[in-house]
N, CA, C and O atoms as a MOPAC input file, in Angstrom:
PM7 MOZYME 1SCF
protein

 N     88.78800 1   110.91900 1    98.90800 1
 C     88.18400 1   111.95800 1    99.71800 1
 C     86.67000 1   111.94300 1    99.53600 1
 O     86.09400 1   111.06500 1    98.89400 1
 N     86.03400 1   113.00800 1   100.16200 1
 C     84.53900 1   112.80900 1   100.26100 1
 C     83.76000 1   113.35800 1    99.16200 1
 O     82.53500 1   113.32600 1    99.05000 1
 N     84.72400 1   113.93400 1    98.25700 1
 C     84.12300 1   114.46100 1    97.15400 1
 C     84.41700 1   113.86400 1    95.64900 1
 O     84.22900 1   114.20200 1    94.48000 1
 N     84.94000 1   112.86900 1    96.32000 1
 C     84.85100 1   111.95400 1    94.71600 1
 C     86.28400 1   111.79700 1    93.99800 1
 O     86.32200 1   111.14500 1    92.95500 1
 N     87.08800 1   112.18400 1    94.34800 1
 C     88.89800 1   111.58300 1    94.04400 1
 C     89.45600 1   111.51900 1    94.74700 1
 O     89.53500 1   111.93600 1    95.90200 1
 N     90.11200 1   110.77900 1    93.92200 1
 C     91.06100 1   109.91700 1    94.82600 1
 C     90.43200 1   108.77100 1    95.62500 1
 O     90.97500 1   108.41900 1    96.67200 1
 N     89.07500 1   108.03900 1    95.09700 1
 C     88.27500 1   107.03600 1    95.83000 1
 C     89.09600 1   105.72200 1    95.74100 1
 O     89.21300 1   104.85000 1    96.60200 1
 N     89.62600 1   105.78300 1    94.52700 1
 C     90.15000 1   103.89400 1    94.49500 1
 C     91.99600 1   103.97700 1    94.27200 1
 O     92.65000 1   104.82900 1    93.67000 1
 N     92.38100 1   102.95800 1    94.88500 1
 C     93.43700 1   102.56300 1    94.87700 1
 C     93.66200 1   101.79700 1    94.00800 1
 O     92.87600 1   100.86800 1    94.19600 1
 N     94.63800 1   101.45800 1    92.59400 1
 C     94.62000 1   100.65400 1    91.78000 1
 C     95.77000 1   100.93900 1    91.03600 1
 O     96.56300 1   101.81800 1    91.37400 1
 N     95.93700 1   100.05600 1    89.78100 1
 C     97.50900 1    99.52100 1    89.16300 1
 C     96.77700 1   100.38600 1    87.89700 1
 O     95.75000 1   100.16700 1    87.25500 1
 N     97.34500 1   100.99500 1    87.86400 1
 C     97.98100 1   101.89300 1    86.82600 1
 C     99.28600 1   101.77800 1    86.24000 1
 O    100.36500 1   101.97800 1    86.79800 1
 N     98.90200 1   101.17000 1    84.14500 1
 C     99.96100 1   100.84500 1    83.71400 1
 C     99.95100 1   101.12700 1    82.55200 1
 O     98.91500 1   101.62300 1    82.10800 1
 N    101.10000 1   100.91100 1    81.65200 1
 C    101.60000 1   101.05900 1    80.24000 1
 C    100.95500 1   100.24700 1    79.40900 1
 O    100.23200 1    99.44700 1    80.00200 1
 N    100.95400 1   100.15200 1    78.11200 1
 C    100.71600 1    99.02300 1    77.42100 1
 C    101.35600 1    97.89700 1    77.86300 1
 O    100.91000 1    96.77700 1    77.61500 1
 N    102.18700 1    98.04900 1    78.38700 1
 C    103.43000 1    96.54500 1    78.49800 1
 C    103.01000 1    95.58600 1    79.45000 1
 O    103.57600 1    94.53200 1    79.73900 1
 N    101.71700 1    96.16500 1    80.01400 1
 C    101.00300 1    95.34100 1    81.41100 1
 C     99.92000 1    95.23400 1    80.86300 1
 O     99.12900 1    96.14500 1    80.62400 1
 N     99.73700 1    93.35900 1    80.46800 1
 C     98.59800 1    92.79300 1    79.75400 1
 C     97.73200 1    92.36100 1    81.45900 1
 O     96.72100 1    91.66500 1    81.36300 1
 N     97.93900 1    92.56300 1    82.12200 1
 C     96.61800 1    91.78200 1    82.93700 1
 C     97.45400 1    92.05700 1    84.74100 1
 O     98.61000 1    91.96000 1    85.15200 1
 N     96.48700 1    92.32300 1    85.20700 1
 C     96.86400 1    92.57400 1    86.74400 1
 C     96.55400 1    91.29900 1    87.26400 1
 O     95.34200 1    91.08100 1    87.27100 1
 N     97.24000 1    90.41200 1    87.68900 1
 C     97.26500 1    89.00000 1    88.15800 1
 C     96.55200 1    88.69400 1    90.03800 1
 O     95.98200 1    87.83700 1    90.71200 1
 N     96.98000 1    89.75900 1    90.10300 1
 C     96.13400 1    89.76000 1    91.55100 1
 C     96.67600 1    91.24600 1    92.45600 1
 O     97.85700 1    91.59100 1    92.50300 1
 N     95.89300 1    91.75900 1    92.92000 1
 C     96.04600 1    92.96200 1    93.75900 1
 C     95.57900 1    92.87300 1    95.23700 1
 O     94.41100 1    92.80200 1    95.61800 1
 N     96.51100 1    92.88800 1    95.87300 1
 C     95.71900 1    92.20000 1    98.01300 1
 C     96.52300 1    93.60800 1    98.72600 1
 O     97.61000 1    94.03200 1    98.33200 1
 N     95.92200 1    94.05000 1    99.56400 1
 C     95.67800 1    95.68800 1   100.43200 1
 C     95.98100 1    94.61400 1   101.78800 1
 O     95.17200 1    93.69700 1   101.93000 1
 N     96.80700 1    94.69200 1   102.49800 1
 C     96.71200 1    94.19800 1   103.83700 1
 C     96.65300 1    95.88200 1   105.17800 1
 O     97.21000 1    96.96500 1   104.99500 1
 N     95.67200 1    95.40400 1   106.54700 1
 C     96.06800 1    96.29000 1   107.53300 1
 C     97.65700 1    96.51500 1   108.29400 1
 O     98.65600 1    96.31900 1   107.60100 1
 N     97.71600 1    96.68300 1   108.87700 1
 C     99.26900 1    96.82600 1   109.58300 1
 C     99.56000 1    95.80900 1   110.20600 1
 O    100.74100 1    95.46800 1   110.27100 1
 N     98.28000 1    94.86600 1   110.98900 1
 C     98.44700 1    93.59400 1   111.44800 1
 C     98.59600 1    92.40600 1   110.38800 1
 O     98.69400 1    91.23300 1   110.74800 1
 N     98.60400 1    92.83700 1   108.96500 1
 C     98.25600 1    91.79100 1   108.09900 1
 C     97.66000 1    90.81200 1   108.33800 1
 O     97.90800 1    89.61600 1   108.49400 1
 N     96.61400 1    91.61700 1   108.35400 1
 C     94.82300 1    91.05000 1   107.91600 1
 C     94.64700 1    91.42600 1   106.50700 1
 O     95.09100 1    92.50800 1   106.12200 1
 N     94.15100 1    90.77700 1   105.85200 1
 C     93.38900 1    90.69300 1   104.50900 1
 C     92.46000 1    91.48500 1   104.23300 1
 O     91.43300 1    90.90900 1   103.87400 1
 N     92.38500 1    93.18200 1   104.27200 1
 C     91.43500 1    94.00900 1   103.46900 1
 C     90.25200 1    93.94600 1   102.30800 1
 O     89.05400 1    94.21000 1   102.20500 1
 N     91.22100 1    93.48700 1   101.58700 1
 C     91.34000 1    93.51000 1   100.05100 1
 C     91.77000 1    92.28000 1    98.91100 1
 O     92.87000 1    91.75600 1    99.08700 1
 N     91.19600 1    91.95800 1    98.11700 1
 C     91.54000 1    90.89800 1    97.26800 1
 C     91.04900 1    91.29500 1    95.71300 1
 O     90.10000 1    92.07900 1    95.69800 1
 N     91.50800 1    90.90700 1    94.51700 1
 C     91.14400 1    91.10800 1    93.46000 1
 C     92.17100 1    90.31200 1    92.36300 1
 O     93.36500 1    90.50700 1    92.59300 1
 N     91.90900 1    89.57400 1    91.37900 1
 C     92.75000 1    88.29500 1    91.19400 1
 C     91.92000 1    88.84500 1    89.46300 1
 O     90.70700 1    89.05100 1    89.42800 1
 N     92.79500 1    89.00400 1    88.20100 1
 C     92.32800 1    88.87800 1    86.71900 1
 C     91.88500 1    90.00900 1    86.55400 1
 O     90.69700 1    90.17200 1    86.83100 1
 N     92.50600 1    90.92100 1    86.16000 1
 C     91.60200 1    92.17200 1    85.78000 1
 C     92.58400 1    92.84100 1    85.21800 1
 O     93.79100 1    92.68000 1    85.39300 1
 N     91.71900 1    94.04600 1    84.13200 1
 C     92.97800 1    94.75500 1    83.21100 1
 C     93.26900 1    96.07200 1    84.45600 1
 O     92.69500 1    96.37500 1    85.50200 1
 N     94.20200 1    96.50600 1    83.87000 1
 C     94.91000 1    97.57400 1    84.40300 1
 C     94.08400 1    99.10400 1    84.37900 1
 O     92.98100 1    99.18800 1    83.83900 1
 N     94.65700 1   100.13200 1    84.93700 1
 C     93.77800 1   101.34300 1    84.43200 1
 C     92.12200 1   101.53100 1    84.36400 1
 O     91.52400 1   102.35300 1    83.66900 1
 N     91.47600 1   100.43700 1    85.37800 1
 C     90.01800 1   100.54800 1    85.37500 1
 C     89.75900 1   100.95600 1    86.62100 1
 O     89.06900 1   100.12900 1    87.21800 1
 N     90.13800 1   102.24900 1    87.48900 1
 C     89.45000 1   102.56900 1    88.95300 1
 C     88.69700 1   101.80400 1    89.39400 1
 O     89.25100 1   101.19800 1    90.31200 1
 N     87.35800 1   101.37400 1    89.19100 1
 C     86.30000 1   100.77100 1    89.87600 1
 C     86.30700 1    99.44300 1    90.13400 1
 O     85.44200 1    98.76200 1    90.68500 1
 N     87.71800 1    99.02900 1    89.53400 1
 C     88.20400 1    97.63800 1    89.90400 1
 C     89.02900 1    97.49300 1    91.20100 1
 O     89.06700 1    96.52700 1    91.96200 1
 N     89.70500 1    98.71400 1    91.28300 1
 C     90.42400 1    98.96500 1    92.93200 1
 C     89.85900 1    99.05300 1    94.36500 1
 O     88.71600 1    98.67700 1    94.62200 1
 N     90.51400 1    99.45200 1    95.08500 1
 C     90.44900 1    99.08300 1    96.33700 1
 C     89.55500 1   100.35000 1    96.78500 1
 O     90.07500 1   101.44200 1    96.55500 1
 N     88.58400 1   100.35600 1    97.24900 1
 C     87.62900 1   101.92700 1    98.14900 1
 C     87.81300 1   101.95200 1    99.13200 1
 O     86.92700 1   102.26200 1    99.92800 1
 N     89.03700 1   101.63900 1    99.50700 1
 C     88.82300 1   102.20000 1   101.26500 1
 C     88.15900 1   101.98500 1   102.19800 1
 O     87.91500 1   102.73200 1   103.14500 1
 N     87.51300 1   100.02500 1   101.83000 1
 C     86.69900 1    99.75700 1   102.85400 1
 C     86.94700 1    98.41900 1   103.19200 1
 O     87.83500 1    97.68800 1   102.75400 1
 N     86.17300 1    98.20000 1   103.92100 1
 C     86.53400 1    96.58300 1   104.64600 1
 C     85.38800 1    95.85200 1   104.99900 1
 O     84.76400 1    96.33200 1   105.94600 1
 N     84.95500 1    94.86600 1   104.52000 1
 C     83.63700 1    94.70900 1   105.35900 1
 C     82.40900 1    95.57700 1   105.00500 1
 O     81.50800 1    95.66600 1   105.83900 1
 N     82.31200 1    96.21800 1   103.83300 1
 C     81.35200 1    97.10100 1   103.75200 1
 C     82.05700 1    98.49300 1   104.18100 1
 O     81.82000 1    99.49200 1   103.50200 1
 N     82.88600 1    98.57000 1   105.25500 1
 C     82.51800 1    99.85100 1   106.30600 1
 C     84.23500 1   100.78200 1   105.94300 1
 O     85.21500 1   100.22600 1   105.44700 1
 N     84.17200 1   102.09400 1   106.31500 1
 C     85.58100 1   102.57100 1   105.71400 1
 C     86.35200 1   102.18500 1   106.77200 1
 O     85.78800 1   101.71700 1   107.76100 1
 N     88.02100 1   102.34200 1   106.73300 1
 C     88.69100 1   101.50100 1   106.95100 1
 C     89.15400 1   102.77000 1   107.50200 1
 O     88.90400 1   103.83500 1   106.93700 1
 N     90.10000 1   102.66100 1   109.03700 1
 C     90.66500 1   103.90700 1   109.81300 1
 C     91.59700 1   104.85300 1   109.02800 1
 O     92.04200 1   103.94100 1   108.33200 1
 N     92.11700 1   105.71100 1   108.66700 1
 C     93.06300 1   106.47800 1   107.84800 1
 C     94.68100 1   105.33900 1   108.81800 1
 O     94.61100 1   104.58300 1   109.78700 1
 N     95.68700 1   105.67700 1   108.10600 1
 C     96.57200 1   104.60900 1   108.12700 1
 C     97.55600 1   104.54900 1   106.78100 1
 O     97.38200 1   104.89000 1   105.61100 1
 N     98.43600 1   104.07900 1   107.34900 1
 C     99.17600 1   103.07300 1   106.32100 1
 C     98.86100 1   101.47800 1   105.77300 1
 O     98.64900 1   100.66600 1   106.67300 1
 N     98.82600 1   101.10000 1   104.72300 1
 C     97.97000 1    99.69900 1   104.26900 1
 C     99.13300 1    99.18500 1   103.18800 1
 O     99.37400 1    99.86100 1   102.18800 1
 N     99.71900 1    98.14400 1   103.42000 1
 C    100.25800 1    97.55000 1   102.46700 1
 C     99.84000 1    96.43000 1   101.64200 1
 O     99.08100 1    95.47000 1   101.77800 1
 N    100.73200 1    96.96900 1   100.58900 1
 C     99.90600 1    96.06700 1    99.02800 1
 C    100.91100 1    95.48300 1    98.73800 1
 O    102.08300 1    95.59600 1    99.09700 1
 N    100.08000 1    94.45600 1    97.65200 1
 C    100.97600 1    93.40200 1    96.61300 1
 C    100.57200 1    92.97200 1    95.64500 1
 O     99.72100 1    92.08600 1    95.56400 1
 N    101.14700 1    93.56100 1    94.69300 1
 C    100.60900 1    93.34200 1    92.69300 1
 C    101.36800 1    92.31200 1    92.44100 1
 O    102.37700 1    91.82200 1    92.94800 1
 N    100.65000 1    92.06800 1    91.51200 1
 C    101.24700 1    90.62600 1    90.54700 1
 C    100.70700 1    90.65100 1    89.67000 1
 O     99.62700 1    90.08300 1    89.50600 1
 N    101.80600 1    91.89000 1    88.13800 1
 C    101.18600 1    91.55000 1    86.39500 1
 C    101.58300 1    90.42200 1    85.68800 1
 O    102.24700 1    89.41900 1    85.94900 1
 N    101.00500 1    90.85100 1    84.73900 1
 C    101.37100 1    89.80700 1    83.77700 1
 C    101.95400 1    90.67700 1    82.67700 1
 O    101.09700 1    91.36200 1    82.11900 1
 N    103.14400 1    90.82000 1    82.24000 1
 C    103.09300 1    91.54400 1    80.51800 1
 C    103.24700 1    90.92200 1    79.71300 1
 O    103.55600 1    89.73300 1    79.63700 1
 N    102.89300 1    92.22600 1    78.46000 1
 C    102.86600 1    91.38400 1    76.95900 1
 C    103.91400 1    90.87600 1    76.75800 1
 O    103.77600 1    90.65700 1    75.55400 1
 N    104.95200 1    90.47900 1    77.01800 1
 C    106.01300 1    89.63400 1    76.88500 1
 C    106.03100 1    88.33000 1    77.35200 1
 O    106.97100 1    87.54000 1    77.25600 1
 N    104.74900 1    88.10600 1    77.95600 1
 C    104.68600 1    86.86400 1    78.53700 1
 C    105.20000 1    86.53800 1    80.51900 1
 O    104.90500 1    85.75500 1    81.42200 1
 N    105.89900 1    87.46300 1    80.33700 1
 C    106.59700 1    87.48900 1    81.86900 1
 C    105.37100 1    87.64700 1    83.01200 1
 O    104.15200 1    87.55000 1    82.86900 1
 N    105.93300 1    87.84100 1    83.83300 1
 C    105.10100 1    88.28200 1    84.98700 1
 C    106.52100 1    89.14900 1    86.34700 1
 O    107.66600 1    88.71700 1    86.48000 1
 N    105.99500 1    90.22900 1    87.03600 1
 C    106.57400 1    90.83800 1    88.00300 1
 C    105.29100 1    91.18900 1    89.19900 1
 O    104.07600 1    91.38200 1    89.14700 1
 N    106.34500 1    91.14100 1    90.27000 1
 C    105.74300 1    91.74700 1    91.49200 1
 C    106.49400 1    92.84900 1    91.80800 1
 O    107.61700 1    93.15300 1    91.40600 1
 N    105.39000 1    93.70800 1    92.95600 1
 C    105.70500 1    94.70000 1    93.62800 1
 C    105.02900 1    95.00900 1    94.51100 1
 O    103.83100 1    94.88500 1    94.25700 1
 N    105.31600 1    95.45600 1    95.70000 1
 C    104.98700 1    95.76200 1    96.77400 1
 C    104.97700 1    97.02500 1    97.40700 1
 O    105.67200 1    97.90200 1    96.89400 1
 N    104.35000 1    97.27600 1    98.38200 1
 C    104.77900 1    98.85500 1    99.11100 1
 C    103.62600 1    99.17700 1   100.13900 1
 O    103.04900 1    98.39600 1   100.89500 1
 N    103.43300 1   100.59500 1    99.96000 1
 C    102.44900 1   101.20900 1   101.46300 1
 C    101.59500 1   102.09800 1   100.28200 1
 O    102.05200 1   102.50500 1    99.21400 1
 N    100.07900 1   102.28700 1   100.85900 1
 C     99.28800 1   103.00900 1   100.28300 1
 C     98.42000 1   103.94700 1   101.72600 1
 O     97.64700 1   103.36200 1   102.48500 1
 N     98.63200 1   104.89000 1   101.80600 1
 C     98.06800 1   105.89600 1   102.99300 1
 C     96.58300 1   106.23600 1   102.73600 1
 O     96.04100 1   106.66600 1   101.71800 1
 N     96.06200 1   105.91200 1   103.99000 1
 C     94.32600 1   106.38400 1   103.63700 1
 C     93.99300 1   107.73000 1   104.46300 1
 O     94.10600 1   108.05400 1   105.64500 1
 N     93.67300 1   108.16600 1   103.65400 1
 C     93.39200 1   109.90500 1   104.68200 1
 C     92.13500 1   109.99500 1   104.57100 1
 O     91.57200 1   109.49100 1   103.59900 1
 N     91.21100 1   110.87900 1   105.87600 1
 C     89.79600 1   110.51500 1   105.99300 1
 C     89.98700 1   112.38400 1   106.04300 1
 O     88.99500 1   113.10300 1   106.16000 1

């Protein structure tokens, strides 16, 4: 929102999630928003702002796709919808 939460979209996790392997925001046409590939978990300013190109992005539905890594060595995905409200 315009007052400062709720600005970034991002992977929020447990200890058990050593490394966010890549995070991609697609539009409804799946176009490519968003990209972000190596980064720890739980850092906002590493997520997604709601923009594209510099410029904010229409309010909408936007689908994502994570890929961790955990301390177990494994790795999982997950997917879904993230809503942008203006």
């Amino acid at each position: 929102d315009g007052a400062g939460a709720n600005r970034f979209f991002m992977v929020y996790a447990g200890a058990n999630v050593a490394e966010v392997l890549r995070l991609e925001v697609y539009d409804r046409w799946g176009g490519l928003v968003f990209s972000r590939e190596r980064f720890a978990p739980n850092v906002e300013s590493l997520g997604w702002d709601g923009t594209w190109r510099g410029r904010s992005v229409l309010p909408g539905v936007y689908a994502y796709v994570v890929e961790v890594a955990y301390a177990d060595g494994t790795t999982g995905r997950l997917s879904g919808g993230v809503t942008v409200v203006r």
